[in-house]
MDAnalysis code that builds the backbone (N, CA, C; Angstrom):
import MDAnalysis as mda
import numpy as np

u = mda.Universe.empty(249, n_residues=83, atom_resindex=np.repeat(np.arange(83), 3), trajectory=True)
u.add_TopologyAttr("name", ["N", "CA", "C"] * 83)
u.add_TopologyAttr("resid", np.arange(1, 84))
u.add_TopologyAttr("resname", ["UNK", "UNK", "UNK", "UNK", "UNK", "UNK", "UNK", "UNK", "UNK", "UNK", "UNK", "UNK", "UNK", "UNK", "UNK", "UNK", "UNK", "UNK", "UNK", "UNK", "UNK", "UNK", "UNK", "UNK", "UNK", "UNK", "UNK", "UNK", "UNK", "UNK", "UNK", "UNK", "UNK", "UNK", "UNK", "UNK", "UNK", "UNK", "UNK", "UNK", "UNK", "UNK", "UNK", "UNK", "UNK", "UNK", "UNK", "UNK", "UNK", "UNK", "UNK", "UNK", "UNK", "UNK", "UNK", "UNK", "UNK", "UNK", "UNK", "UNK", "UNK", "UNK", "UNK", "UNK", "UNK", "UNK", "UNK", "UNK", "UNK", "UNK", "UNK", "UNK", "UNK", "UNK", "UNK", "UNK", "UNK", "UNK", "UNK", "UNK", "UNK", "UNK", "UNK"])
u.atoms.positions = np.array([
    [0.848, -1.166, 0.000],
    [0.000, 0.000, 0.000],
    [0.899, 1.237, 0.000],
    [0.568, 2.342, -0.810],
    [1.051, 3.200, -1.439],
    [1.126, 4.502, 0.372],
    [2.088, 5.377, 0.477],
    [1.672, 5.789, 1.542],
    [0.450, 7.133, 1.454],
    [-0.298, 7.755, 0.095],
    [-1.340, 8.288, 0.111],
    [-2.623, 7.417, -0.289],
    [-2.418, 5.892, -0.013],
    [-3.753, 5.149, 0.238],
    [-3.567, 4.573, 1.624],
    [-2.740, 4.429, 2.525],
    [-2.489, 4.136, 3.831],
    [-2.644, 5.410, 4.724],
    [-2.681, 6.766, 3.887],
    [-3.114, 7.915, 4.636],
    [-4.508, 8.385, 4.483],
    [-5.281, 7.730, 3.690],
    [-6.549, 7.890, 2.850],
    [-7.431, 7.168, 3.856],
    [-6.675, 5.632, 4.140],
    [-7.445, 4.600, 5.049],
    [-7.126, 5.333, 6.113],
    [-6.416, 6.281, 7.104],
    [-6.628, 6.924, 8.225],
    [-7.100, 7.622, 8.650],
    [-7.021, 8.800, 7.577],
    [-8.269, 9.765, 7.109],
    [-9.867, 9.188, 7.260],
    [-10.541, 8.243, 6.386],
    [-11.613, 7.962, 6.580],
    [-11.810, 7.600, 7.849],
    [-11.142, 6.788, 8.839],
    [-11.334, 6.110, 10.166],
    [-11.699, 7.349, 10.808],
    [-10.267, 8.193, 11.013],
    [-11.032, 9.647, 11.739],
    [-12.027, 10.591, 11.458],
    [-12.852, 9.893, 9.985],
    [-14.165, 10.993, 9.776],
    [-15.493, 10.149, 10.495],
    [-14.873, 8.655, 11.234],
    [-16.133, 8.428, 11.735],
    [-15.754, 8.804, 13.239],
    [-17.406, 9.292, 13.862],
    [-16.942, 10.367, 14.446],
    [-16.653, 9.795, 16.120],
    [-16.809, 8.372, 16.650],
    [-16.580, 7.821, 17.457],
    [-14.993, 7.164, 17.481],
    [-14.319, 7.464, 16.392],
    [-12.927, 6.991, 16.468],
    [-11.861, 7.984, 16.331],
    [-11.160, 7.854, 17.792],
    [-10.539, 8.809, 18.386],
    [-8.673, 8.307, 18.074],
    [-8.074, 9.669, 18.205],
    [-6.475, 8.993, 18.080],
    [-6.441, 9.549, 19.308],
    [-5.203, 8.445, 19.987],
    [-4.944, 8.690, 21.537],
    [-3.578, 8.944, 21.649],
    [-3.403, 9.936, 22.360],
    [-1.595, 9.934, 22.485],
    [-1.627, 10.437, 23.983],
    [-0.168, 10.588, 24.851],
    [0.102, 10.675, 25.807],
    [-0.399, 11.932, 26.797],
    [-0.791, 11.637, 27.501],
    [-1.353, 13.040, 28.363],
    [-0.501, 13.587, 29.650],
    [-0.369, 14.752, 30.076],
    [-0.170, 15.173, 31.454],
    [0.144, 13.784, 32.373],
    [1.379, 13.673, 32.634],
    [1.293, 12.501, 33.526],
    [1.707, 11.003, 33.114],
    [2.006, 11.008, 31.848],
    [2.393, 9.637, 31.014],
    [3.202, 9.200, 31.766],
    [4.573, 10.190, 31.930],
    [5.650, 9.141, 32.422],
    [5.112, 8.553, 33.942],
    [4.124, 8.737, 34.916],
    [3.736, 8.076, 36.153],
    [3.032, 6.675, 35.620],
    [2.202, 6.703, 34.837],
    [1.465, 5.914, 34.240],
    [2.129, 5.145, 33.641],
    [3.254, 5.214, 32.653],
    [4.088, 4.322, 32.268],
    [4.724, 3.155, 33.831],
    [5.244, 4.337, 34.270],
    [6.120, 3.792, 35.544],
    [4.773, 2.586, 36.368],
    [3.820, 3.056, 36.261],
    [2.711, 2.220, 37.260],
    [2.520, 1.186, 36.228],
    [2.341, 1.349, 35.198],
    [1.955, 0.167, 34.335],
    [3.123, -1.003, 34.467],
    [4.683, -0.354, 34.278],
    [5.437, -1.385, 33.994],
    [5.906, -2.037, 35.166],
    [5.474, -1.731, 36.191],
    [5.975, -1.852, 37.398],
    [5.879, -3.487, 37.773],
    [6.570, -4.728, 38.307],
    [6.463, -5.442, 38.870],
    [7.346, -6.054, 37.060],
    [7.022, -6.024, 36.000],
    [7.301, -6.938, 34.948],
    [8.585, -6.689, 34.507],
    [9.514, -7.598, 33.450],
    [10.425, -7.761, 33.384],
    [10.360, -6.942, 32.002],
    [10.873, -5.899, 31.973],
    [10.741, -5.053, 30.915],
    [11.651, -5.273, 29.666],
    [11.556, -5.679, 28.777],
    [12.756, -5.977, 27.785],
    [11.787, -6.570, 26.390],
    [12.422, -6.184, 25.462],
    [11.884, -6.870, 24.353],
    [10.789, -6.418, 23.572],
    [9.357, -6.546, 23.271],
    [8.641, -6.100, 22.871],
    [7.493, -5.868, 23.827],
    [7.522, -5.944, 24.813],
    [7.042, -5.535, 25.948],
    [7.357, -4.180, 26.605],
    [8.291, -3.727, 26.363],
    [8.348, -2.165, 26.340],
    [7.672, -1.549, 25.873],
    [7.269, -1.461, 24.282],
    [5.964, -0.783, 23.830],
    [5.170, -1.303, 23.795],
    [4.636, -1.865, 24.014],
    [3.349, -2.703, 24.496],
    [3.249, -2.012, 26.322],
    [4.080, -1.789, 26.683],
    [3.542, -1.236, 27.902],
    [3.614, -0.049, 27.435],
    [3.844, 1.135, 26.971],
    [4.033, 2.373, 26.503],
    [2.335, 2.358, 25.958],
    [1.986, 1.610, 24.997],
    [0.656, 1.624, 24.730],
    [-0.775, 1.464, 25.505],
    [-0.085, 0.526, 26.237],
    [-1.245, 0.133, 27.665],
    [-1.365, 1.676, 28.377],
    [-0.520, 2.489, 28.639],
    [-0.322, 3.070, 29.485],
    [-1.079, 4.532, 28.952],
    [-1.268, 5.042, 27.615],
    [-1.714, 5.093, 26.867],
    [-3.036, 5.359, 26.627],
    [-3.694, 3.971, 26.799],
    [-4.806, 2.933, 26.909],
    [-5.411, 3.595, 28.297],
    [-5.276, 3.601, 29.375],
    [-5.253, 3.486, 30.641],
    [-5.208, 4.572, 30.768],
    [-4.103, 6.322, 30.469],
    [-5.137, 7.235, 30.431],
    [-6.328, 7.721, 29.765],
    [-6.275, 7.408, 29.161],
    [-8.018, 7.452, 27.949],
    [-8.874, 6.760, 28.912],
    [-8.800, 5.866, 29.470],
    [-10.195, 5.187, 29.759],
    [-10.176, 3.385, 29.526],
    [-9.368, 3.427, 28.069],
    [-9.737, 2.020, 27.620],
    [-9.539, 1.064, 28.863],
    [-10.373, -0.032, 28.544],
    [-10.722, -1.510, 29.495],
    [-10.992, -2.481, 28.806],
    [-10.926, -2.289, 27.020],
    [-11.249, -3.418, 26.182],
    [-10.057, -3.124, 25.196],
    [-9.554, -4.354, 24.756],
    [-8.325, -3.950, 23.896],
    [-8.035, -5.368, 23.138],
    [-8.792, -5.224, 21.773],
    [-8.660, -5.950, 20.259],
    [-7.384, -6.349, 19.961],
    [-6.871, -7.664, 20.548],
    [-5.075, -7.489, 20.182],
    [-4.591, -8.766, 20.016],
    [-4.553, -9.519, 19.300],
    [-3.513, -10.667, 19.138],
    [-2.685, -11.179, 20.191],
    [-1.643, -9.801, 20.353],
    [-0.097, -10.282, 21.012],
    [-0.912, -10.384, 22.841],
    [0.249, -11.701, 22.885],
    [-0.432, -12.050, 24.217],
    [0.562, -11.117, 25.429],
    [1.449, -10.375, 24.977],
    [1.939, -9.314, 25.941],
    [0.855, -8.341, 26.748],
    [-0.142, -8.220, 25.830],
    [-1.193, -7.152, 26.774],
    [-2.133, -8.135, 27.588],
    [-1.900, -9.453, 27.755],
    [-2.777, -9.736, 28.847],
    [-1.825, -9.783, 30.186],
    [-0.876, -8.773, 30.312],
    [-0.122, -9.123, 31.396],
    [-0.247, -7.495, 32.410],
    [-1.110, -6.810, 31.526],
    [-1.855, -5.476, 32.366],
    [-3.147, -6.209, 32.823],
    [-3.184, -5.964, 33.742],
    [-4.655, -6.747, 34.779],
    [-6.049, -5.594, 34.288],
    [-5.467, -4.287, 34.120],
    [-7.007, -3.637, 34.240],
    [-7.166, -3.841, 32.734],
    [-6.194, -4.188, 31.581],
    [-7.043, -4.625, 30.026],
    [-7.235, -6.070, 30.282],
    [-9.226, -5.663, 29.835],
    [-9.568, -7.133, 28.871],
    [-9.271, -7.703, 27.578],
    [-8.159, -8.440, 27.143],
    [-7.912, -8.708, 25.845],
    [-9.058, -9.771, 24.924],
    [-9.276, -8.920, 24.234],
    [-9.966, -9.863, 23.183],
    [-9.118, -10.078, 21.554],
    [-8.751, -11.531, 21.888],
    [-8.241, -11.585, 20.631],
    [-8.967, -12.002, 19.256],
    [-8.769, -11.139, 18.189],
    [-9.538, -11.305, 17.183],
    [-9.251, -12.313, 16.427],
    [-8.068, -13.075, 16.728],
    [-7.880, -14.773, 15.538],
    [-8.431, -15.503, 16.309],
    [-9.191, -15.672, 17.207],
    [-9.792, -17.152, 17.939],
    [-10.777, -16.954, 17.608],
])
């Protein structure tokens, strides 16, 4: 995919009007620190906690995801979409 049809498909997502882009707020780096706290941080689990954390200031509690790294945040419910 061309990168003005991969910007076309992002474009439309954000004209529906319940789909939001989320980025870091006031306070990320505490939230990071609380998220990663207790786990063995290395690998692809670093951003995967960067995202949870993310996740977690917004609100989210449901999270569409394959990789089984995000079932290791207790407050996301993972629902994986290949089963």
């Amino acid at each position: 995919m061309s990168l003005g049809e991969a910007a076309a498909n992002v474009q439309a997502l954000f004209a529906i009007p319940h789909c939001l882009a989320l980025g870091e707020d006031e306070g990320f780096w505490t939230e990071y620190l609380r998220v990663a706290q207790g786990l063995a941080m290395r690998g692809n689990l670093a951003p995967a906690a960067h995202l949870a954390a993310v996740l977690r200031q917004n609100g989210a509690v449901k999270l569409s995801m394959h990789d089984k790294d995000f079932r290791k945040f207790d407050f996301l419910q993972v629902i994986d979409p290949m089963r």
